[in-house]
C-alpha positions as CSV (number, residue, x, y, z in Angstrom):
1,X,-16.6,-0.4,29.5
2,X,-15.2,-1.5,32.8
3,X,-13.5,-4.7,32.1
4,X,-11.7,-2.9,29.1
5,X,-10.8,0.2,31.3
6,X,-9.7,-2.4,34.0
7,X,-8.0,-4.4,32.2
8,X,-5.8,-1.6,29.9
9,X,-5.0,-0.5,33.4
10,X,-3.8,-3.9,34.5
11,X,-1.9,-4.2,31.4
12,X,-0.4,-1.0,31.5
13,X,0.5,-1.6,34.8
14,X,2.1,-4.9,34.8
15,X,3.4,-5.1,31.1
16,X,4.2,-1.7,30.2
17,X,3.5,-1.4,26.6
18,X,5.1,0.9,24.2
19,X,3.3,2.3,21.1
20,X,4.9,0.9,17.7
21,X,5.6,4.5,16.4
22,X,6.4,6.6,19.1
23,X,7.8,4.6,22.2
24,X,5.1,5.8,24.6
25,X,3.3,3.9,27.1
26,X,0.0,2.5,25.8
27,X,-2.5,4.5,27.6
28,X,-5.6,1.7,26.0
29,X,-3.3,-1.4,25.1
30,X,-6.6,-3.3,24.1
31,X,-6.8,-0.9,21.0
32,X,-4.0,-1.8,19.2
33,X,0.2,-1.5,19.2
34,X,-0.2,2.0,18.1
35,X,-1.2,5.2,20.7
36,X,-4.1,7.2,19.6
37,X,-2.1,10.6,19.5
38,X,0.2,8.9,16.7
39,X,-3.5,8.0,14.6
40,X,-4.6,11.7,15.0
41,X,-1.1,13.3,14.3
42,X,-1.1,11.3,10.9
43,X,-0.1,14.0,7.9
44,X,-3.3,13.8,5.8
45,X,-3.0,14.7,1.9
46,X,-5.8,17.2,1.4
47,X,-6.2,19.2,-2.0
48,X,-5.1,21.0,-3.9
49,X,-3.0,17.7,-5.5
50,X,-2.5,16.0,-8.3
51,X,-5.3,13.4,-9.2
52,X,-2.9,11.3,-11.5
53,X,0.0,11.1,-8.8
54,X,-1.4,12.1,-5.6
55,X,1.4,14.8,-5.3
56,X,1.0,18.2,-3.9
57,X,0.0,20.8,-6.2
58,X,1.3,24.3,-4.6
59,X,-2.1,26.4,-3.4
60,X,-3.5,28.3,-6.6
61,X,-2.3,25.8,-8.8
62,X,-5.3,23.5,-9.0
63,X,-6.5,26.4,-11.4
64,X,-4.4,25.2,-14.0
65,X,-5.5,22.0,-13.5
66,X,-5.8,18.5,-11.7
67,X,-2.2,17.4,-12.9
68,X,0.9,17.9,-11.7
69,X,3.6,19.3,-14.4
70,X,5.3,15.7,-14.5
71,X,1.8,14.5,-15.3
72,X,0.7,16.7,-18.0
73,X,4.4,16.0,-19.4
74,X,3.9,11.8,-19.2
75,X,1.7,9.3,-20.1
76,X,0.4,6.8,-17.3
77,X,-1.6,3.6,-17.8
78,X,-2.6,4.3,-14.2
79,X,-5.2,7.5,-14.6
80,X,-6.2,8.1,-11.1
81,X,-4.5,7.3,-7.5
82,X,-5.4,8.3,-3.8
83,X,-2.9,7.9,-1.1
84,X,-4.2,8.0,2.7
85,X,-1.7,10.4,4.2
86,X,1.8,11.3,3.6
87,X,4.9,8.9,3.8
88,X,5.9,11.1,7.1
89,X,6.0,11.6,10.9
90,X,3.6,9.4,12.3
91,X,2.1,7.6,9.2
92,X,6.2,6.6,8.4
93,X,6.5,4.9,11.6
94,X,3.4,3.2,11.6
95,X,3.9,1.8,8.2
96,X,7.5,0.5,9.3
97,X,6.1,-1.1,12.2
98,X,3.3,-3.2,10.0
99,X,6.3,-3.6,7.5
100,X,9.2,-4.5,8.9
101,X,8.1,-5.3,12.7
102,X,5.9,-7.5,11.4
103,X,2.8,-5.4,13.1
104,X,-0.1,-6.8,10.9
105,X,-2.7,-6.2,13.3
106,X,-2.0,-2.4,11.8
107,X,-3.4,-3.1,8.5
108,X,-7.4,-3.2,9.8
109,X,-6.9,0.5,10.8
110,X,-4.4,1.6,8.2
111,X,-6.5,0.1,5.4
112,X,-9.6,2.0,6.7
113,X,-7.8,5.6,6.5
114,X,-7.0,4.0,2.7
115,X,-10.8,3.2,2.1
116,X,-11.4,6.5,3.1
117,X,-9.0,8.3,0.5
118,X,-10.2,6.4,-2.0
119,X,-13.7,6.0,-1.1
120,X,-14.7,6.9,-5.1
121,X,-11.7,4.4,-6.9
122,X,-13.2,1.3,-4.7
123,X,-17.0,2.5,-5.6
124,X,-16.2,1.7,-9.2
125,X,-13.9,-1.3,-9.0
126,X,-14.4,-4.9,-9.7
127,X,-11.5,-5.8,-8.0
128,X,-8.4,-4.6,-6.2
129,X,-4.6,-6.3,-6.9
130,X,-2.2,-6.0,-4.6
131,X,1.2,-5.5,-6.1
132,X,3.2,-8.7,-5.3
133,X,6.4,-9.4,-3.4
134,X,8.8,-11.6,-5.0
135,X,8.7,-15.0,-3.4
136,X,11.8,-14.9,-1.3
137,X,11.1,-11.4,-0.1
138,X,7.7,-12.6,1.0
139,X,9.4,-15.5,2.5
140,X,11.4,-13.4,4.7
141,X,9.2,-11.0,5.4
142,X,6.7,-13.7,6.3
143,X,3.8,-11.7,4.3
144,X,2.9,-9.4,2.1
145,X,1.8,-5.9,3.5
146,X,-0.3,-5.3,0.4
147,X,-2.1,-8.4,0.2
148,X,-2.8,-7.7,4.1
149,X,-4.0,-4.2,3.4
150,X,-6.1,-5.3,0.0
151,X,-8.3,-7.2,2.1
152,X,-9.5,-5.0,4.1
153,X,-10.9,-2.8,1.3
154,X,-14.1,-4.2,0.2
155,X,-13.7,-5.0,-3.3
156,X,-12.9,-8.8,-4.1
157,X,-8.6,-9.3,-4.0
158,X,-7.3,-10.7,-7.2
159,X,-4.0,-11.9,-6.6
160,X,-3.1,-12.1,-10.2
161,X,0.2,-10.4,-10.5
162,X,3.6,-12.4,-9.9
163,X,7.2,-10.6,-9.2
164,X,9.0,-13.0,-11.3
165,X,12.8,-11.0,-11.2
166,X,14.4,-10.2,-8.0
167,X,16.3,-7.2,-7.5
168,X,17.2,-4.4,-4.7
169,X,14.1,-2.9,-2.5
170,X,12.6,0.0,-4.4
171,X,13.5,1.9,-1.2
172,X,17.3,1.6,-1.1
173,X,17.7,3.2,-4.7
174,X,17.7,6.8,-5.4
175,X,14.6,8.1,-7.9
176,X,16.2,8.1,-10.6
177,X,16.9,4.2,-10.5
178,X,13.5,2.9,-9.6
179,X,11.6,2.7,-13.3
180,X,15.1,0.1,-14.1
181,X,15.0,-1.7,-11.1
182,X,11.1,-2.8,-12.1
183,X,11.3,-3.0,-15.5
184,X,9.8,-6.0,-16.7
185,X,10.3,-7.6,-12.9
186,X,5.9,-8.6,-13.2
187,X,4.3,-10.8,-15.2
188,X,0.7,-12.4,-15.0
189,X,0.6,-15.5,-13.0
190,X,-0.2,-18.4,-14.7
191,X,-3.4,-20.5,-14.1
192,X,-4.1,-22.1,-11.5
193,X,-5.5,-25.9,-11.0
194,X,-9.2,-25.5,-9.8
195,X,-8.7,-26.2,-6.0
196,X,-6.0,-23.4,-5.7
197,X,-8.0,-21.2,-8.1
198,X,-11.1,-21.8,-5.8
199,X,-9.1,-20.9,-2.4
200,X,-7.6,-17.8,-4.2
201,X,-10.1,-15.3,-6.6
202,X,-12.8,-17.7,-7.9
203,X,-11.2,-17.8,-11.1
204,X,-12.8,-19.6,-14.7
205,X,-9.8,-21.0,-16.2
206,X,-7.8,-18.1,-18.0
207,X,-6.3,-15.3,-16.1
208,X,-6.2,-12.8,-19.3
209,X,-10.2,-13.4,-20.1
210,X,-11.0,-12.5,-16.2
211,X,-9.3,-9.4,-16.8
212,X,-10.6,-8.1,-20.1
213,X,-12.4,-4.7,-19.4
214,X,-12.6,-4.6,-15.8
215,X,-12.2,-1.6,-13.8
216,X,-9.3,-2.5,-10.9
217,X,-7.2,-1.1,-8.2
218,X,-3.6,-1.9,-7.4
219,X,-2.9,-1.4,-3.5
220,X,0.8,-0.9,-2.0
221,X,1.8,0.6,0.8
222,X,3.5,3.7,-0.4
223,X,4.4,5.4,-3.7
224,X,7.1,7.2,-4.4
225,X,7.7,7.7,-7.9
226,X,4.9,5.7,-9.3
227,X,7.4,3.5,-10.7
228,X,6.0,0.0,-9.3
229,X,2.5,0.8,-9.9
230,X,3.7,1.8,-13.5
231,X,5.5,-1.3,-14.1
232,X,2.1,-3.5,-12.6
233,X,-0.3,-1.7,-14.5
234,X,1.3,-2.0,-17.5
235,X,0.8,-5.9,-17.3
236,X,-2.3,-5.7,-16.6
237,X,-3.1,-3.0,-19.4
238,X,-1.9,-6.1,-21.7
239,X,-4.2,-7.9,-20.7
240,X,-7.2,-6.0,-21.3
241,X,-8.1,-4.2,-18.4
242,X,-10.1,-1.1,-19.3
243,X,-9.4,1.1,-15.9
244,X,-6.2,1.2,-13.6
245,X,-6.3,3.4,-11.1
246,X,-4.3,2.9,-7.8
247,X,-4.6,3.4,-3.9
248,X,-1.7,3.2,-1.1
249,X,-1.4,3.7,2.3
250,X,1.2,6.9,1.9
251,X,2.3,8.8,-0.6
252,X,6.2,10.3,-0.5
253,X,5.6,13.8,-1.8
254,X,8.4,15.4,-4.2
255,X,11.4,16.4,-3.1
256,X,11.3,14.3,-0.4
257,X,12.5,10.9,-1.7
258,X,15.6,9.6,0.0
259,X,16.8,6.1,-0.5
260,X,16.4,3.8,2.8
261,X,19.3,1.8,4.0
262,X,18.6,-1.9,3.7
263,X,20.2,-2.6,7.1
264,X,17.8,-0.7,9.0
265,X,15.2,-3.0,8.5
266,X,16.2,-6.5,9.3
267,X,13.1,-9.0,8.5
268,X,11.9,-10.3,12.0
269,X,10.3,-13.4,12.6
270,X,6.1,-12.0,11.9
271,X,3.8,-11.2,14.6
272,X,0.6,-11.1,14.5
């Protein structure tokens, strides 16, 4: 306890650090890039909402029951999804640091608000999937924040999804253009030879008989309309699985979807 207290102060002192969301000095640098006032001032999603979508259900609707109107109006292959807090204030910046600062020490803590939310989805899944980058976006990038989140959630990571068409960042397009830019961009990846398979997901030859009738969760870091997870699920729904549900780190409530500029976000070299 002294050591640490020492040394935060020496760091503090000497280095100045700034939190990763808010630009404050570090108070306990040793804890992470990220002040614990930002952690507690994280906008939590607590019910009434929508159990399909994770979306807000106005108070008193949750009467009518657990599905949004969108919901009740559409069919989804993904039947359930949880969401750690909402894709605002605090959580927003935090996410873009681990994103696009290349912050990945952030995922330890950010994936254990996630296990939290969705403490019942990972109790009944085989596996989880983290939705895939496509291979010169993860290139850039240096990672995948998925993958980084999925293994911090317990359940075994299947990384068995591929993003085999490139196209614009769901977040620069307006709502109403996200379902076209995915459509058809995932595939199944094909099999692996048996020391890849072995480093990977333990894998008997066949992706499509591994996935027959297993209960699984695809991770992201947000949703915003669903579309992604849609367009991941229904790959995997071809392939047999019997349950999708899904779990991300935010969730972009509606009526607050905005597209992002793609300059804001240049892709630093990672750090770890």
């Amino acid at each position: 306890m002294l050591l640490a207290a020492t040394t935060n102060a020496l760091i503090r002192t000497l280095l100045a650090p700034t939190c990763a969301a808010c630009d404050g000095i570090l108070d306990r640098p040793l804890d992470g890039p990220v002040c614990a006032v930002c952690w507690r001032a994280i906008p939590r999603l607590t019910p009434p909402y929508c159990v399909r979508c994770g979306d807000a259900l106005a108070s008193g609707r949750e009467s009518t029951g657990p599905c949004c109107d969108r919901c009740r109006q559409l069919t989804s292959l993904v039947t359930l999804t949880r969401s750690a807090g909402v894709y605002d204030g605090s959580l927003r910046r935090i996410i873009h640091a681990f994103k696009y600062d290349g912050r990945r020490a952030l995922a330890t803590r950010i994936a254990a608000l996630m296990r939290e939310a969705g403490a019942d989805l990972l109790a009944g899944a085989d596996v989880v999937v983290p939705v895939p980058l496509h291979p010169w976006r993860a290139f850039r990038r240096g990672f995948n924040q998925a993958d980084d989140l999925a293994r911090h959630l317990g359940p075994p990571v299947w990384r068995v999804l591929r993003r085999r068409r490139h196209g614009p960042p769901q977040a620069s397009l307006p709502a109403a253009e996200r379902h076209a830019n995915v459509r058809a961009a995932y595939a199944l990846r094909p099999s692996l030879p048996r020391p890849a398979r072995d480093r990977l997901m333990q894998f008997e030859p066949g992706v499509v008989r591994q996935l027959r009738n297993r209960s699984i969760v695809l991770v992201d870091d947000v949703m915003t309309t669903g579309a992604t997870l849609e367009a991941c699920a229904r790959v995997l729904a071809a392939a047999g699985v019997r349950k999708i549900a899904a779990l991300t780190a935010a969730r972009a409530l509606a009526g607050s979807l905005r597209p992002r500029p793609t300059t804001l976000h240049p892709s630093p070299a990672p750090r770890r």
